[in-house]
C-alpha positions in Angstrom: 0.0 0.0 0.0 1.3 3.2 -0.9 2.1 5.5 1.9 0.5 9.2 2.4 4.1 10.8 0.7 3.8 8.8 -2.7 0.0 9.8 -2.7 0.7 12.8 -2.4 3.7 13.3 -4.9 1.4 11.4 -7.4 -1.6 13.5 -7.1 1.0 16.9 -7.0 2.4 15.7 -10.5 -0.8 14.7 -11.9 -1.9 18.0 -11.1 1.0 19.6 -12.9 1.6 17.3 -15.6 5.1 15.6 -16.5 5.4 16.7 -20.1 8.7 18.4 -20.5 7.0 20.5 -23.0 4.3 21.7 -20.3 6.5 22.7 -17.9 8.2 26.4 -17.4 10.8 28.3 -16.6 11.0 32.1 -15.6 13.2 32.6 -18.2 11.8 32.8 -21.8 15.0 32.3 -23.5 16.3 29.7 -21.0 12.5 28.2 -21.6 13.5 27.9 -25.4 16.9 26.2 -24.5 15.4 23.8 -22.7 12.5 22.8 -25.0 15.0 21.9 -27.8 18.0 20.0 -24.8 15.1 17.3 -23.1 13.5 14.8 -24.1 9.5 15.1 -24.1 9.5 11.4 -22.8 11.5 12.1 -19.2 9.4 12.8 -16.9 9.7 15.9 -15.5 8.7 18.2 -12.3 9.3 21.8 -12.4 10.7 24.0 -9.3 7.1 25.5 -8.1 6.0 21.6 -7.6 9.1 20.3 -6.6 8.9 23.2 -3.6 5.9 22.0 -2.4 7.1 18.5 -1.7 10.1 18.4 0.4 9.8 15.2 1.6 11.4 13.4 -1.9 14.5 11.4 -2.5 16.9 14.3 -4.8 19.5 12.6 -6.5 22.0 15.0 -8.1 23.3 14.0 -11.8 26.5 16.3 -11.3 30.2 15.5 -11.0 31.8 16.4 -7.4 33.4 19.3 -8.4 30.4 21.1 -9.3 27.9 18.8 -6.0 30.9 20.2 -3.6 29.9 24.1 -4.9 26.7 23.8 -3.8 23.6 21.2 -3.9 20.3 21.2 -3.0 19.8 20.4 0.7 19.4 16.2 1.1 20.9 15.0 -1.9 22.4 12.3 -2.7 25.1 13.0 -5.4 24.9 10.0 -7.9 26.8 11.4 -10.6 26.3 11.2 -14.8 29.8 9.6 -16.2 30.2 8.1 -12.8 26.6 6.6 -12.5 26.1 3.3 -11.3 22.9 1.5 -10.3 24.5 0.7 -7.1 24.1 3.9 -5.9 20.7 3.4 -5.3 20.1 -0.2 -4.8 19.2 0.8 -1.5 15.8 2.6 -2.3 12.7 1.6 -3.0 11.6 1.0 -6.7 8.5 2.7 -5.7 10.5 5.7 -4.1 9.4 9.2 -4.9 12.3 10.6 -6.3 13.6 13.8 -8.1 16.7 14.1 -10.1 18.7 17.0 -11.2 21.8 18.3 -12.8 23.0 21.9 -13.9 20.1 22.4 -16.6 17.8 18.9 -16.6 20.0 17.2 -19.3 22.2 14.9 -17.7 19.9 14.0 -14.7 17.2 13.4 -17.7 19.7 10.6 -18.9 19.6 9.3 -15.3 15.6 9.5 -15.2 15.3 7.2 -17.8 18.1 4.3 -16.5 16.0 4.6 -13.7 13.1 3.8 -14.9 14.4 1.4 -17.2 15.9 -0.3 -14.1 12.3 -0.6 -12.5 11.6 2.9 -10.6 8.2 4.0 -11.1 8.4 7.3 -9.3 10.8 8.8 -10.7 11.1 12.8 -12.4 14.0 15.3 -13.9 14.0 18.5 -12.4 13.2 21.1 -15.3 15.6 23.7 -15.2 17.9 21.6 -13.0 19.7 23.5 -10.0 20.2 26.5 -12.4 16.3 27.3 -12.2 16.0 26.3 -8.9 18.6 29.6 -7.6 16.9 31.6 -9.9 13.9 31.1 -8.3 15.2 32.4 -4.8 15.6 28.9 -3.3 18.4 27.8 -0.8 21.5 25.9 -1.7 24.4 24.4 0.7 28.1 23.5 0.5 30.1 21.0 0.8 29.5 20.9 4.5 26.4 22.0 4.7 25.5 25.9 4.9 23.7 27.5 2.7 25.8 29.6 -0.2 25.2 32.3 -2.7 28.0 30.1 -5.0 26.4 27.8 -7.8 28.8 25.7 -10.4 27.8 27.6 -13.3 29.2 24.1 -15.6 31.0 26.9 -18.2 30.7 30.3 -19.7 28.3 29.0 -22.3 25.3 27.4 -19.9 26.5 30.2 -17.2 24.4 32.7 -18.6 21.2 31.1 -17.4 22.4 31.7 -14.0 20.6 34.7 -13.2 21.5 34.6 -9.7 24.3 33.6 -7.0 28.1 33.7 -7.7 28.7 31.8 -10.6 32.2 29.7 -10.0 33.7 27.2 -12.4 
């Protein structure tokens, strides 16, 4: 029986849809970016409904380097060229879980092994951690404390940081 948390995260996305191609950014050109980078068949959850539930597994697509920087409070860095099932062998396939990355493409890659491995609950976070600063919300360091520093990836995809101190 599904508990009161995946009820809830399935009614929330439901609500919201998980079509890439529904979901929004507050940046029209970084909206256009991102329509023609993911895939329309990951899953995804966008910032706004990702803020009202907390209480989900993130799982952060990035290398080190840039997961040291800053992450999202409660992740769980799982990587992109360093991914490995294993990682996660210790959740729940029905766990509700959100994974992100600089800009949604690399944790949309992760999504979908995922899901191919057996998760059902399982979204990319449209707009990735990039959207989520620009949106006001808190990141942490390394040890813990919130920052104003995000890994901006390079000086290409670091113009769609629109806030925080961009460090590469």
């Amino acid at each position: 029986m599904p508990s009161l948390r995946h009820i809830g995260f399935l009614l929330l996305l439901l609500a919201g849809g998980v079509n890439a191609s529904a979901q929004h950014v507050q940046e029209s050109a970084y909206q256009e970016k991102l329509q023609g980078l993911l895939s329309d068949k990951t899953p995804v959850i966008d910032v706004p409904q990702l803020a009202k539930n907390p209480k989900v597994m993130l799982l952060d697509a990035r290398p080190k380097e840039e997961f040291d920087v800053s992450h999202m409070a409660k992740a769980r860095r799982v990587g992109y060229d360093d991914f490995d099932m294993a990682k996660v062998k210790d959740l729940p396939k029905d766990t509700a879980i959100v994974v992100y990355c600089s800009v949604g493409y690399r944790s949309g890659k992760v999504t979908e092994k995922l899901l191919k491995a057996g998760f059902t609950n399982v979204r990319n976070l449209y707009g990735g951690i990039f959207e989520w600063v620009n949106t006001g919300r808190t990141v942490v360091d390394d040890s813990g404390k919130p920052t104003d520093r995000i890994h901006a990836y390079d000086k290409n995809w670091s113009r769609w940081v629109l806030k925080r101190e961009k460090v590469y």
